[in-house]
N, C-alpha and C positions, 0 to 999 in steps of 0.2 A: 914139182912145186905145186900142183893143181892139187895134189893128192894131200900135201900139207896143212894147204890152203882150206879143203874141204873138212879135214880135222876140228882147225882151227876156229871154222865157222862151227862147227860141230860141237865142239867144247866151249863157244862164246851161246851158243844155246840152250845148252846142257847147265851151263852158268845163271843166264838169264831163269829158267824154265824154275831151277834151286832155288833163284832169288824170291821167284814168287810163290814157291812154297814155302819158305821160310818165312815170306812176310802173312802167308796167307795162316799158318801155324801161330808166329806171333799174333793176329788177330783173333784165333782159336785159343790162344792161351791168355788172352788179354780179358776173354770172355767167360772164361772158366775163372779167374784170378776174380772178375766182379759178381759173377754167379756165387761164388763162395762167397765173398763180402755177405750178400744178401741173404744167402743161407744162416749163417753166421750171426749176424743180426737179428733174422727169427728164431732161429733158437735162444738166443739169450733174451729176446721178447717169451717165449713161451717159458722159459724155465721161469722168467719174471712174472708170470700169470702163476703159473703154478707154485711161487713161494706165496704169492697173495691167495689163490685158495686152500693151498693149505692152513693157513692163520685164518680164513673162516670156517672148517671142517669141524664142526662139535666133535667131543666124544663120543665114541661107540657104548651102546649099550652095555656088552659085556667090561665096559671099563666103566661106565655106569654103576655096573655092580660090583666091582672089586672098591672102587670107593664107597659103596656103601657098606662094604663088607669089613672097609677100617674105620670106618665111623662107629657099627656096632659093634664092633671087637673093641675100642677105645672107651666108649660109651660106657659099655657092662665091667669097663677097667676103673672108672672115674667113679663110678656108681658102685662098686664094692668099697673103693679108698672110702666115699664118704660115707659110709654105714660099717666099716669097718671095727665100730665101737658097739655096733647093734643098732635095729632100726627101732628109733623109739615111739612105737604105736603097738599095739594089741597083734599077737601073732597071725592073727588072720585077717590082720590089714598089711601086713608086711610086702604080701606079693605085687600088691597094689602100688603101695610106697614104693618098691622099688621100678617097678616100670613105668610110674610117672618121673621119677627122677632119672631114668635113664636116659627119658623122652625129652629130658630137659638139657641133658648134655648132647644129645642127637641133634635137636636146637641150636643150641650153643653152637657145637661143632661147624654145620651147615652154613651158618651165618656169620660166620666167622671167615671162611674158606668166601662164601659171596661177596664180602666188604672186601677179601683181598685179594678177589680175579677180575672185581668190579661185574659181578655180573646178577642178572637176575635170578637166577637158580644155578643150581652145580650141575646140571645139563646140559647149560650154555657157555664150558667152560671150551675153549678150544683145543683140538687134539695135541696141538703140539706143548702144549700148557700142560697136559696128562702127568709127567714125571715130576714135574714141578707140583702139582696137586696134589698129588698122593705123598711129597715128601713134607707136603704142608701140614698133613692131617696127621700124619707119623711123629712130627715133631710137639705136636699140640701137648701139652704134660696139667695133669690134674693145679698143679698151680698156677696154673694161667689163666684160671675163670677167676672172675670177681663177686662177691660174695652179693649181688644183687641177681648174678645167673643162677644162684645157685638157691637162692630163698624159695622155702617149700609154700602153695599156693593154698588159700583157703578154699579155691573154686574147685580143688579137688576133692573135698568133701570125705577126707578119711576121718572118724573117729578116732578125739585123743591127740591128733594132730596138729587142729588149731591153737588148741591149750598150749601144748607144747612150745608155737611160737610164740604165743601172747604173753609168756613166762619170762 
């Protein structure tokens, strides 16, 4: 009996000794369960920083230049449609004519793209705004300037020119 007895105490020990690593584990995983919470919570704090600087990141330089590079690809497209008839000034004002009027849908172009990023320059436009931009300036079509963008200026001082508008 003494020997059953000694078991018995033995396994109400072995019992107890479980109980309190099970509760001591419960409190291990109680802690681990709220350590995650907190975790969990700063990352969705940082990914929420990092959507916010993303939306303040300007464009990069080299996207800098691919948008200027649809602007003058557009430009010299708008600018052959309107002389398309010939440019009417003296042949060796033509080269002239034409690169100020190119300059004028360059113009155009750039200010057009500003009034609809709302920003002060197209440098200031934000990175993630980029695809968007570039599909703005691709859509832009020779009939969508208004004939007061397009008026040729007497301060450019080509001969034969001014006559032409004053006609």
């Amino acid at each position: 009996m003494a020997k059953r007895k000694d078991e018995l105490i033995f396994l109400q020990n072995h019992i107890r000794q479980t109980n309190e690593q099970g509760q001591q584990l419960e409190q291990i995983i109680e802690r681990m369960l709220d350590m995650e919470d907190r975790v969990e919570n700063r990352v969705s704090y940082v990914e929420e920083m990092v959507e916010e600087i993303k939306k303040e990141v300007p464009i990069t330089y080299e996207q800098q230049k691919e948008l200027q590079s649809i602007v003058q690809s557009k430009s010299n497209e708008f600018t052959r449609e309107y002389y398309k008839n010939g440019i009417p000034v003296e042949k060796r004002y033509q080269s002239e004519l034409f690169k100020k009027k190119k300059g004028q849908f360059i113009r155009a172009m750039w200010t057009r793209l500003k009034e609809y990023f709302n920003v002060p320059r197209y440098t200031a436009i934000q990175k993630v705004d980029y695809e968007r931009t570039k599909q703005f300036l691709k859509m832009i079509a020779f009939k969508d300037f208004k004939l007061h963008e397009l008026e040729d200026k007497a301060s450019w001082n080509i001969p034969g020119l001014v006559e032409e508008a004053n006609q």
